[in-house]
C-alpha positions as CSV (number, residue, x, y, z in Angstrom):
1,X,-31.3,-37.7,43.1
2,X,-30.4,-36.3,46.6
3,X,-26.9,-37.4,46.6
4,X,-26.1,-36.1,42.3
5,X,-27.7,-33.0,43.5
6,X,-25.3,-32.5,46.1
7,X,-21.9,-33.8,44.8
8,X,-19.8,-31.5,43.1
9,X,-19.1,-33.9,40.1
10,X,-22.9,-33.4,39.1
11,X,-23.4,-30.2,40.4
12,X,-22.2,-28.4,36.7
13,X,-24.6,-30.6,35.0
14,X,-27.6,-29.6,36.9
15,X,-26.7,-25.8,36.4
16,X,-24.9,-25.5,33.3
17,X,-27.8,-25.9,30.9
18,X,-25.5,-26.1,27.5
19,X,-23.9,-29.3,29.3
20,X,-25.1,-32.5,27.3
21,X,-26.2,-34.3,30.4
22,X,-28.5,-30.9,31.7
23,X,-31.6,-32.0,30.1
24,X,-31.5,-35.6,31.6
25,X,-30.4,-35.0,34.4
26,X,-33.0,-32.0,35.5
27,X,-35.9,-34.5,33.5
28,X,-35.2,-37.0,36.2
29,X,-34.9,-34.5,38.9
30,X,-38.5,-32.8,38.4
31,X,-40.5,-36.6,37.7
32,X,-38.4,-37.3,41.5
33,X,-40.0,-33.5,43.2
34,X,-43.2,-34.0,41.6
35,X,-43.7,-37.5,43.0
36,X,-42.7,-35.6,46.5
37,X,-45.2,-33.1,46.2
38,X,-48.1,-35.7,45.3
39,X,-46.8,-37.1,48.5
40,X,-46.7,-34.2,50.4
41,X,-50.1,-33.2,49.5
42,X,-51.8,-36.6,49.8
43,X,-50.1,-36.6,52.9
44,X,-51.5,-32.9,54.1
45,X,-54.9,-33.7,52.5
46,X,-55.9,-37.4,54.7
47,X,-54.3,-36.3,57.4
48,X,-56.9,-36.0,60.5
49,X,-56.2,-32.3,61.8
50,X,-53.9,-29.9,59.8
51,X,-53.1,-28.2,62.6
52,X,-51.9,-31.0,63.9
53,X,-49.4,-32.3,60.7
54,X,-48.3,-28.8,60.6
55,X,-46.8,-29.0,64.6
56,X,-45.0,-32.4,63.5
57,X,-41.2,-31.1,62.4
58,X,-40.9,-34.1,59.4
59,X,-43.4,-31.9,57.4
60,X,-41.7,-28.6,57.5
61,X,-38.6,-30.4,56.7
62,X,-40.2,-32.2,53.6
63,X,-41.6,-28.6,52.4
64,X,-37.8,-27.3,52.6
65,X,-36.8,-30.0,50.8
66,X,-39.6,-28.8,47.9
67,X,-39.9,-26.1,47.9
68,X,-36.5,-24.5,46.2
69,X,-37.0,-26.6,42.8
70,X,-40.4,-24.6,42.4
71,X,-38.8,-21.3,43.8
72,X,-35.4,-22.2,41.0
73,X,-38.0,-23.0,38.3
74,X,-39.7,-20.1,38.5
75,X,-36.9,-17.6,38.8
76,X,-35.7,-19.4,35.7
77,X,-39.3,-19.0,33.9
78,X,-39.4,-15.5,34.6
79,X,-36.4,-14.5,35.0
80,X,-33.7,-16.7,33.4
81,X,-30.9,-14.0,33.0
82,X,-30.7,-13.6,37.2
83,X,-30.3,-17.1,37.2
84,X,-26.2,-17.8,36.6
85,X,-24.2,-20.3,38.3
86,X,-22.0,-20.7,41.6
87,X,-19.3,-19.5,39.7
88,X,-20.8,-16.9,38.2
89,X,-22.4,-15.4,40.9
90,X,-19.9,-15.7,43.2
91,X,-18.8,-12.4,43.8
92,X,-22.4,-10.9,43.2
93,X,-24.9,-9.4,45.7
94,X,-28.0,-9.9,44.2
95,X,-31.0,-10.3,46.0
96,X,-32.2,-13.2,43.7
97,X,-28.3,-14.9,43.7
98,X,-29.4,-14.9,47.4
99,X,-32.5,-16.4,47.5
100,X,-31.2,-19.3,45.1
101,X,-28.1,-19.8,47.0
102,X,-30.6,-20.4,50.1
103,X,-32.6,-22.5,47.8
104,X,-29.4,-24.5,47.4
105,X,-29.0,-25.2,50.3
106,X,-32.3,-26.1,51.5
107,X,-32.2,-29.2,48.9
108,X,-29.6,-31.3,51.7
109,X,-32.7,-31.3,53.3
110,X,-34.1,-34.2,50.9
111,X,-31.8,-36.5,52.7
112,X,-34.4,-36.0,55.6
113,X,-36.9,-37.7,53.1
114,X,-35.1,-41.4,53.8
115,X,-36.0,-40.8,58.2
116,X,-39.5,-42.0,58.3
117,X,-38.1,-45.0,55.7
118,X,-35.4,-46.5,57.8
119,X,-36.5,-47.8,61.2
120,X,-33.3,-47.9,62.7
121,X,-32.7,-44.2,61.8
122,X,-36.3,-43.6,63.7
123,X,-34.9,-45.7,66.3
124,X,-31.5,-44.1,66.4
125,X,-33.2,-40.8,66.9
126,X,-35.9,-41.7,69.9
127,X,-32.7,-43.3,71.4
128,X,-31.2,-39.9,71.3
129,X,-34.5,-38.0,71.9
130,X,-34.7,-40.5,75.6
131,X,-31.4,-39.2,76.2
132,X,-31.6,-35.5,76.4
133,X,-30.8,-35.4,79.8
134,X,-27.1,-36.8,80.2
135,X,-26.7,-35.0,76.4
136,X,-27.0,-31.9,78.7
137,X,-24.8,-33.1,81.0
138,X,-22.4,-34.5,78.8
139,X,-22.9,-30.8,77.0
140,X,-22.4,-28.8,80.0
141,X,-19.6,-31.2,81.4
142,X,-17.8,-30.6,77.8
143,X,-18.3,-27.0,78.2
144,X,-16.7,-26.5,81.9
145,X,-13.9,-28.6,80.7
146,X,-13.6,-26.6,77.9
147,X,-13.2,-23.3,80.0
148,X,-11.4,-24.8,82.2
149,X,-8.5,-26.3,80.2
150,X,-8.6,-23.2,77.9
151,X,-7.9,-20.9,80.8
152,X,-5.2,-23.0,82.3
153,X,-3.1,-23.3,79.3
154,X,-3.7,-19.3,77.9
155,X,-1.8,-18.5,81.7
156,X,0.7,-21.3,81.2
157,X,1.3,-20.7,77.6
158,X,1.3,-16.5,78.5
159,X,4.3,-17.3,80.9
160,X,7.5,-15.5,79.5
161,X,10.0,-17.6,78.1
162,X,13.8,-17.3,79.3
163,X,15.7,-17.5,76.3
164,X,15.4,-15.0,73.3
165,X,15.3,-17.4,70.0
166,X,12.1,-19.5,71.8
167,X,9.4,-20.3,69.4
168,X,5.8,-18.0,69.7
169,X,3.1,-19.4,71.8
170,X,-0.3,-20.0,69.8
171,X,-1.9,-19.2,72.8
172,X,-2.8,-15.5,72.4
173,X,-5.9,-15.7,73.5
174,X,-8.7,-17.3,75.7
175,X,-10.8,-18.0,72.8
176,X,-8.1,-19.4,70.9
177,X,-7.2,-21.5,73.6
178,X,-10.9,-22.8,74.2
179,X,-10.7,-23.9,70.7
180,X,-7.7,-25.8,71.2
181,X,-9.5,-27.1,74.3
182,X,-12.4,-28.2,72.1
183,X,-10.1,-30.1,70.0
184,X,-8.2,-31.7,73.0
185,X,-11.0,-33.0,75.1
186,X,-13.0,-34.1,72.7
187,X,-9.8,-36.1,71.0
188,X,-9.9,-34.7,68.0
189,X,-6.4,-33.7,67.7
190,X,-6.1,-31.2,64.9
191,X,-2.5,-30.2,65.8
192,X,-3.3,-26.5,64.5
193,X,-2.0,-25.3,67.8
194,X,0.3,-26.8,70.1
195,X,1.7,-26.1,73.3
196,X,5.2,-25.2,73.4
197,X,6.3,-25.3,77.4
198,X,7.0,-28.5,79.0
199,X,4.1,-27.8,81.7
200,X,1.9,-26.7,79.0
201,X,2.7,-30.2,77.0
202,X,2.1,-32.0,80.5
203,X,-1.7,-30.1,80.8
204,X,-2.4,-31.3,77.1
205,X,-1.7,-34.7,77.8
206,X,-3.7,-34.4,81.4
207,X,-6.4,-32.8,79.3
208,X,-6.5,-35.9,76.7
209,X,-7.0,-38.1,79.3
210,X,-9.4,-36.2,81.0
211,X,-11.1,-35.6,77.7
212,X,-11.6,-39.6,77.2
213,X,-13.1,-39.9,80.6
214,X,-15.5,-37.7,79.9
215,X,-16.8,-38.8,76.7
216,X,-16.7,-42.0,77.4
217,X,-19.3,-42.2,80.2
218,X,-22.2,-41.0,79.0
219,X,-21.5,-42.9,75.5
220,X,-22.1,-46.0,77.4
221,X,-25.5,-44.8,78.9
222,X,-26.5,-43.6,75.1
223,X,-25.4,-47.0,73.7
224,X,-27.8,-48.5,76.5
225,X,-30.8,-46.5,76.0
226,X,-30.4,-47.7,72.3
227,X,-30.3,-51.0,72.8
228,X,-33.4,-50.6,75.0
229,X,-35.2,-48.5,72.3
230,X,-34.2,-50.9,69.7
231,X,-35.2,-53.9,71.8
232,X,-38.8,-51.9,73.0
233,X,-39.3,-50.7,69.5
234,X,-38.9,-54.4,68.0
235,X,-41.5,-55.4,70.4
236,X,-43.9,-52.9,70.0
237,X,-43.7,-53.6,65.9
238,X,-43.9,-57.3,66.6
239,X,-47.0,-57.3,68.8
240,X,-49.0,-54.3,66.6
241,X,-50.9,-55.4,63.2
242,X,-49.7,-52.5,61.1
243,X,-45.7,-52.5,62.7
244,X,-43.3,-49.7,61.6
245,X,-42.1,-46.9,63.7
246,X,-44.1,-43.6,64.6
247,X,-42.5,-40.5,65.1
């Protein structure tokens, strides 16, 4: 249901009602968020505090997830002519187009549904959680490099050219650079904007390499700590009666 909600193939058949499949397809799509609310509530209702389920984030992220099928339903129950397609309401500004677009794009939030299913995903994410410090650094590492590069190339790139017929530099602007920089380090390598100077082609290429260094260091200490979650985790659901993994 998450994934035919969210392709574009099926998208025309959830919101085209005079398409054959519309019927079907919606049928099957309000048994699956009705199931989700029963589970919701059953969930809200036995847990101990409600103060206390309401501070967890995997709640809030499960009412997102239901909360625009009710909010689309009832626009469409009271007010089915507001209710027209993407391409229909594409170039309106409606204030309920608005809220159903948001509602639209709340429902990728079902996908969020499958975390608390998969123990490796839970275990993927307190690896990551355990990390947050050399995340930072990695972040604020990326960031100087970033700045750094960016800077260097704008002034190399702004340098005037000797000959009259020489091709435009992309380099127009520190932002613009930075983005470039972005792409470099992190070895992406759109090739939206390219240096034209030989120096300028000799910082890219010292920028690649400097680029790989960098995230290549603290992917190693992140591919530890998982491997010591994973290991630790295993453990924990070996030695405890009901196993699984809490969040």
């Amino acid at each position: 249901a998450v994934v035919s909600t969210q392709s574009t193939g099926f998208k025309k058949h959830f919101e085209n009602e005079n398409d054959p499949y519309y019927s079907h397809l919606f049928g099957a799509n309000s048994v699956i968020m009705v199931y989700f609310t029963i589970d919701y509530f059953l969930r809200l209702v036995t847990h101990p505090s409600t103060k206390e389920f309401f501070k967890m984030c995997l709640p809030w992220l499960d009412l997102l997830s239901i909360l625009p099928f009710y909010i689309e339903v009832t626009m469409k129950v009271f007010s089915p002519t507001s209710v027209p397609s993407n391409e229909e309401a594409s170039g309106s500004g409606n204030s309920a187009i608005v809220v159903l677009r948001i509602c639209r794009i709340f429902r990728v939030t079902r996908v969020f549904k499958f975390a608390r299913r998969s123990e490796n995903l839970l275990i993927l994410i307190k690896a990551v959680a355990n990390t947050y410090k050399e995340l930072i650094l990695l972040s604020g590492v990326v960031s100087l490099a970033v700045v750094s590069f960016g800077s260097i190339m704008y002034t190399i790139e702004s340098i005037p050219k000797p000959c009259v017929d020489c091709e435009k530099t992309q380099f127009n602007s520190i932002l613009k650079s930075c983005w470039w920089a972005v792409i470099t380090v992190t070895t992406v390598g759109y090739g939206d904007m390219i240096p034209i100077s030989t120096l300028g082609k000799c910082m890219g290429s010292f920028a690649v390499f400097c680029g790989l260094i960098i995230i290549a260091l603290p992917a190693t200490i992140i591919v530890t700590r998982f491997s010591e979650e994973y290991e630790r985790t295993k453990m924990q659901n070996e030695l405890s009666p009901a196993g699984g993994v809490s969040m």
